[in-house]
N, C-alpha and C positions, 0 to 999 in steps of 0.2 A: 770526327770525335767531338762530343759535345760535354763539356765540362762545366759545372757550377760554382762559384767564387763566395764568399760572404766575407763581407769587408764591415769596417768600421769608419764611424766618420764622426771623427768628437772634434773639441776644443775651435780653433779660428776657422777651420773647416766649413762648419755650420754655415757660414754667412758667402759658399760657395754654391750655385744653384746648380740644378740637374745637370741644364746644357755642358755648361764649365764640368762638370766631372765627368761628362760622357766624352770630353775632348783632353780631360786627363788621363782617364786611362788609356787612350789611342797612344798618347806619348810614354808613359808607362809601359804599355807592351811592347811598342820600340824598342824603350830601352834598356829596355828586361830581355831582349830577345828570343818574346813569346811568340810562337810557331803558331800564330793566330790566320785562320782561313780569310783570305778577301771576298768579297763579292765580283761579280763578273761585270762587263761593260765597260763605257769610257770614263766614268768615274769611280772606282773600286773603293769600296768602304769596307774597314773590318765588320767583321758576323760578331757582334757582341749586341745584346740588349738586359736592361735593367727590370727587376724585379715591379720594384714601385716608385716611381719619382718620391723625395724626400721635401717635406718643406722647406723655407728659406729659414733657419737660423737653429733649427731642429738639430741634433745629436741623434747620432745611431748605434748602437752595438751588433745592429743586426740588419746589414743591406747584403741585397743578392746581384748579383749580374752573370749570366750566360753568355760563355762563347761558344766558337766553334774554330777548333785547332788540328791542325796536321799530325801534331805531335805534343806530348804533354811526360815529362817524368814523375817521379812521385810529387805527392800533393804534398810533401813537406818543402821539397827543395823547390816548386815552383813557386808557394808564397815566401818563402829564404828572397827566392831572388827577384821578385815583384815588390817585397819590403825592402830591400836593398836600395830602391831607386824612387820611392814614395816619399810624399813629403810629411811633416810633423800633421798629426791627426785624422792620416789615412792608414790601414793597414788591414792586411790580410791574415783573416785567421781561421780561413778553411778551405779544402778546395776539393771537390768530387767529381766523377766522370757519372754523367748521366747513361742512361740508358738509352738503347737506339730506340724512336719514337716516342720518346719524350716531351711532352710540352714546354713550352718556354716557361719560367718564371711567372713571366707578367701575363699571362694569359688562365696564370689556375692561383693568385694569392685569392684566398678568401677571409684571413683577416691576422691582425697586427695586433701585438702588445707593446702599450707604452708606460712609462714610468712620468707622471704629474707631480715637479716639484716646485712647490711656491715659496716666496719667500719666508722667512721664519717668523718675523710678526704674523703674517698671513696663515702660518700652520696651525693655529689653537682654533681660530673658528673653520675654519675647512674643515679641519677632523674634524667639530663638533658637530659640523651639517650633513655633512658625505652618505651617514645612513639613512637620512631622509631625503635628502638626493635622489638618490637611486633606486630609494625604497619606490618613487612613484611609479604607478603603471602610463603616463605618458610624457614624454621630455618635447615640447613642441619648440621648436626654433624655426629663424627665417634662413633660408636658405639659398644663396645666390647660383644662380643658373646663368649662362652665355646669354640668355634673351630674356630673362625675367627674377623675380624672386617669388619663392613662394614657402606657406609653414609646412613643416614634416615632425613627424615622430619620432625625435631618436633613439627614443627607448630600446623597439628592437634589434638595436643596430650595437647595443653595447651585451656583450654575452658574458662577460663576467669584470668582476671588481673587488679590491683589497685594499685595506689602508694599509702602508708603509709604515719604518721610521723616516718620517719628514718628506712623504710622497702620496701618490696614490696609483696604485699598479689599474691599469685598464686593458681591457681585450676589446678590440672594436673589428666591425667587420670593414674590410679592405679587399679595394679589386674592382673591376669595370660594373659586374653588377649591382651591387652595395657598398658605399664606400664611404664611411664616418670618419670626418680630420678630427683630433685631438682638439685643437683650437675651439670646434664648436661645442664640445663638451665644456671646455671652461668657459667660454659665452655665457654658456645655459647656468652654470654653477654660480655665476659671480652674480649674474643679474638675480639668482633666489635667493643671495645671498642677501641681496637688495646694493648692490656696490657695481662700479662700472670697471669694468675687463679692460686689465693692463697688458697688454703683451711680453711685456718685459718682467713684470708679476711672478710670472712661472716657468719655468724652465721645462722641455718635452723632447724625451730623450726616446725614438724608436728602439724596442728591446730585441726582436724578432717578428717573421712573417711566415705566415703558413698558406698553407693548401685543403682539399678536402679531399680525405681516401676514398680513393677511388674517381675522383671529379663527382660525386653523391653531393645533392644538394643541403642533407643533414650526416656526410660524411664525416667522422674523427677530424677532428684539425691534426696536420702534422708540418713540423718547422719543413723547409726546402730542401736544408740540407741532407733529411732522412729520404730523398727520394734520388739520391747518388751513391758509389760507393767511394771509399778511401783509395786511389791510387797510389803501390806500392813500390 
């Protein structure tokens, strides 16, 4: 039985990396006493994998991870009792029983919504740039690769945008084939702005991640958790 989870990961959190939470939850289902499948052989690891590794200091409302369980009761009382044993600014707030032949998570996101908020001196000229931002038809950045760097296009890589109060909502495309970090959006932003990129600057909070219906490579986007049902 293959179930789908979407968690949260705000506040001191943030500054917890992938590894560390993929060894938090192993402890968490311990000791939630989730009926989590092992792997076979001499070293037996739980069957859970993550949707999309999260940056380092990044806020999430919307991360996914997939197991695979013997047993699961309703999806109310399992995240009851996987919140019960979480620490401050993890928490579960969904849980669906996928279908048989399911793809994993991480093998069909095709892209993420983030929420861009900069500090508040910094919010009067952002909004005043943002529509000619974006307005351009090409975003070129350097872009660092394992063996080299080289310029790309990000333009097509951002499929929609909206100015907030005191943000800037983005949909970037995410996943092994195309995959735009937030970060390099505000690279690009602050250097037209003519000013040098603070990390600390802005704040970049993951909202949700989707899929494409059908695996279509101009398929509907749809969130993960529309590709499970509510166990009752």
């Amino acid at each position: 039985m293959k179930i789908r989870i979407k968690f949260k990961k705000t506040g001191i959190m943030r500054y917890i990396g992938h590894l560390d939470v993929m060894r938090y939850f192993q402890k968490v289902n311990r000791r939630a006493g989730v009926d989590i499948a092992y792997s076979a052989g001499f070293s037996p690891h739980q069957l859970m994998s993550f949707a999309s590794p999260l940056g380092l200091g990044l806020t999430s409302e919307g991360e996914y991870l997939d197991m695979e369980v013997h047993s699961c009761e309703s999806s109310r009382s399992m995240a009851e009792r996987m919140n019960a044993v979480m620490a401050e600014g993890m928490e579960i707030v969904g849980v669906w029983q996928l279908p048989e032949g399911a793809k994993p998570a991480m093998a069909v996101v095709a892209a993420a919504d983030y929420v861009l908020t900069p500090e508040q001196e910094l919010w009067g000229e952002i909004r005043g740039t943002a529509e000619t931002f974006f307005a351009q038809s090409a975003i070129p950045v350097r872009k660092k690769t394992k063996k080299s760097e080289k310029e790309v296009d990000i333009r097509p890589l951002i499929y929609d945008w909206r100015l907030l109060d005191g943000g800037i909502f983005v949909k970037l495309a995410s996943g092994s084939t195309d995959n735009l970090k937030p970060e390099l959006i505000l690279e690009a932003f602050f250097r037209y702005m003519g000013r040098e990129y603070d990390p600390c600057s802005c704040s970049v909070c993951r909202m949700e991640l989707y899929a494409r219906e059908g695996g279509e490579a101009e398929g509907r986007l749809i969130p993960l958790s529309d590709f499970g049902e509510e166990i009752l």
